[in-house]
C-alpha positions as CSV (number, residue, x, y, z in Angstrom):
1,X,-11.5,-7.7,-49.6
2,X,-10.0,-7.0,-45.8
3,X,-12.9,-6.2,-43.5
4,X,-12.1,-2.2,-42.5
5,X,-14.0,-0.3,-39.5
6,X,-16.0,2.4,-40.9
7,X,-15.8,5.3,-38.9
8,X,-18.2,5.1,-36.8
9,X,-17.1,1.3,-35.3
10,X,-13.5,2.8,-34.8
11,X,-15.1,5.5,-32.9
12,X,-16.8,2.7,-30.6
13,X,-13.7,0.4,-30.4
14,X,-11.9,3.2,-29.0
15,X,-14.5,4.2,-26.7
16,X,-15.0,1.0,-25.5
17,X,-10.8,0.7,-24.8
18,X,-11.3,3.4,-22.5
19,X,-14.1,2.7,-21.5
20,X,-12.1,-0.7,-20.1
21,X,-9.5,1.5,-18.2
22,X,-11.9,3.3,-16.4
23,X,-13.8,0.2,-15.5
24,X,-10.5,-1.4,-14.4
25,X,-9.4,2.1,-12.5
26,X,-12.8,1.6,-10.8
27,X,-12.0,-2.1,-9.9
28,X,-8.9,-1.2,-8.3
29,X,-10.2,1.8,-6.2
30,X,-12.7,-0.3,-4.8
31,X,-10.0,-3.0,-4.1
32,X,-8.3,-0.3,-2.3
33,X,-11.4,1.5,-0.2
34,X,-11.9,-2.6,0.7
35,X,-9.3,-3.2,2.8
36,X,-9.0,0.0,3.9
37,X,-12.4,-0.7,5.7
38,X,-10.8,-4.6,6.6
39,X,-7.8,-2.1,8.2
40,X,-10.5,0.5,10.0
41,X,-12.3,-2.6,11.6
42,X,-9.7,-4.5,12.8
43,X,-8.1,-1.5,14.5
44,X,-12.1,-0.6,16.2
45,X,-12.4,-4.5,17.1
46,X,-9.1,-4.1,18.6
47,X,-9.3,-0.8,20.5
48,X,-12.5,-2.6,22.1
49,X,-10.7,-4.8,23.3
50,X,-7.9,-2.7,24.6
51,X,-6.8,-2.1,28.4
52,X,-5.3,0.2,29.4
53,X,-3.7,3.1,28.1
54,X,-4.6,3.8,23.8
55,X,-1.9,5.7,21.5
56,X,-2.9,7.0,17.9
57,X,0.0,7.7,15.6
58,X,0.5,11.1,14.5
59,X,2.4,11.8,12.1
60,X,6.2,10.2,13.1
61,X,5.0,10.5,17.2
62,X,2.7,8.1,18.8
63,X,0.1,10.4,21.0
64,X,-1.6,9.2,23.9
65,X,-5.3,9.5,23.9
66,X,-8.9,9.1,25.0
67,X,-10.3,5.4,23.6
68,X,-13.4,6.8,23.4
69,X,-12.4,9.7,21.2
70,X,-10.1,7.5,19.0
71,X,-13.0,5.2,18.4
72,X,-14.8,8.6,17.5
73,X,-12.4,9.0,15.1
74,X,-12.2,5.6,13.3
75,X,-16.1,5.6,13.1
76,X,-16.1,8.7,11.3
77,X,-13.4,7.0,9.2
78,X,-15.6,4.2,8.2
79,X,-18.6,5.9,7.5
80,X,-16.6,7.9,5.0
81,X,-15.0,4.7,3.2
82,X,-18.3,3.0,3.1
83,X,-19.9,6.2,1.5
84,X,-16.8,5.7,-1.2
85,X,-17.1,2.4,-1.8
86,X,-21.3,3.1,-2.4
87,X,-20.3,5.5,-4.6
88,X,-17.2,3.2,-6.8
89,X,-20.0,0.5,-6.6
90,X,-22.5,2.5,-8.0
91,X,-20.0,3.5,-10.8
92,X,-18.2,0.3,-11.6
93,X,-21.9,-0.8,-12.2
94,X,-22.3,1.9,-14.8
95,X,-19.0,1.3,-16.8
96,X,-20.0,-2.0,-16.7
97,X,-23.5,-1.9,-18.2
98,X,-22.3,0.6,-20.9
99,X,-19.5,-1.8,-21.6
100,X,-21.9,-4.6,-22.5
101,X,-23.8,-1.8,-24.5
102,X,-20.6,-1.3,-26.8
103,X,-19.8,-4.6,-26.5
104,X,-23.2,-5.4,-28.3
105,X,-23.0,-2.4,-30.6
106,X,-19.2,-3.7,-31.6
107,X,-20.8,-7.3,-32.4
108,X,-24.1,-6.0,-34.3
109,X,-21.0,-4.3,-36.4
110,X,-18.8,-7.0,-36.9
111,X,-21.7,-9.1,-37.7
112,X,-23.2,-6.3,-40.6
113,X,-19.6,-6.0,-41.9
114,X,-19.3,-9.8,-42.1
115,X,-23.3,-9.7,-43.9
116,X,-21.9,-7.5,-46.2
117,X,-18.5,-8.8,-47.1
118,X,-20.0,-11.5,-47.7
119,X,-22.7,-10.5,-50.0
120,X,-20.0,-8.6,-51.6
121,X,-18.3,-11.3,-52.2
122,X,-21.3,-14.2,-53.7
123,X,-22.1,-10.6,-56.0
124,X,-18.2,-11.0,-57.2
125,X,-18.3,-14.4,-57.5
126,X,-22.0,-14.4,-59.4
127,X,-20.5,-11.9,-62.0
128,X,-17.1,-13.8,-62.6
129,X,-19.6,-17.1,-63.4
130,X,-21.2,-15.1,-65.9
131,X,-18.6,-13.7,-67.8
């Protein structure tokens, strides 16, 4: 007899799937917020060392500027990232933890399916011996 998913462990395959796009979604965002904060420091350890006179790009125009108020600016920048990547780190943790919780669910499963296949099966076999 082919081992079928009850309902129930189709529901939790197919929540776990998703489960695994969100948590690789979440990978990739923080990825992304990462080196967006490698980008943001290199440009402040840069514009420390600057002298001289300090453009920021705006828009397609490069704009001539304060340092101080560029810095300003960047600082603000990072702050903001690092509360992001907090907060994708904080998730990523989450989807993670219930992934091992389905993952555990999905094997409990697997394993009472296999228990009762094969009890199923030594019952099948036990009545074939006795007729």
């Amino acid at each position: 007899m082919a081992n079928i998913p009850n309902e129930e462990t189709s529901n939790i395959i197919q929540h776990f799937g998703q489960l695994q796009q969100q948590y690789q979604s979440i990978v990739f965002q923080k990825e992304t917020i990462a080196l967006q904060l490698q980008e943001l420091e290199a440009a402040i350890k840069e514009l420390d060392s600057a002298k001289g006179d300090v453009y920021r790009a705006t828009g397609m125009i490069l704009v001539k500027k304060d340092a101080s108020s560029i810095k300003a600016e960047l600082g603000e920048q990072k702050e903001l990232l690092d509360v992001r990547l907090s907060a994708i780190a904080k998730q990523e943790k989450t989807v993670s933890e219930r992934l091992v919780e389905l993952q555990k669910k999905l094997m409990q499963s697997q394993a009472f399916s296999g228990s009762a296949a094969a009890s199923e099966s030594k019952h099948k076999t036990g009545a074939n011996k006795a007729e």
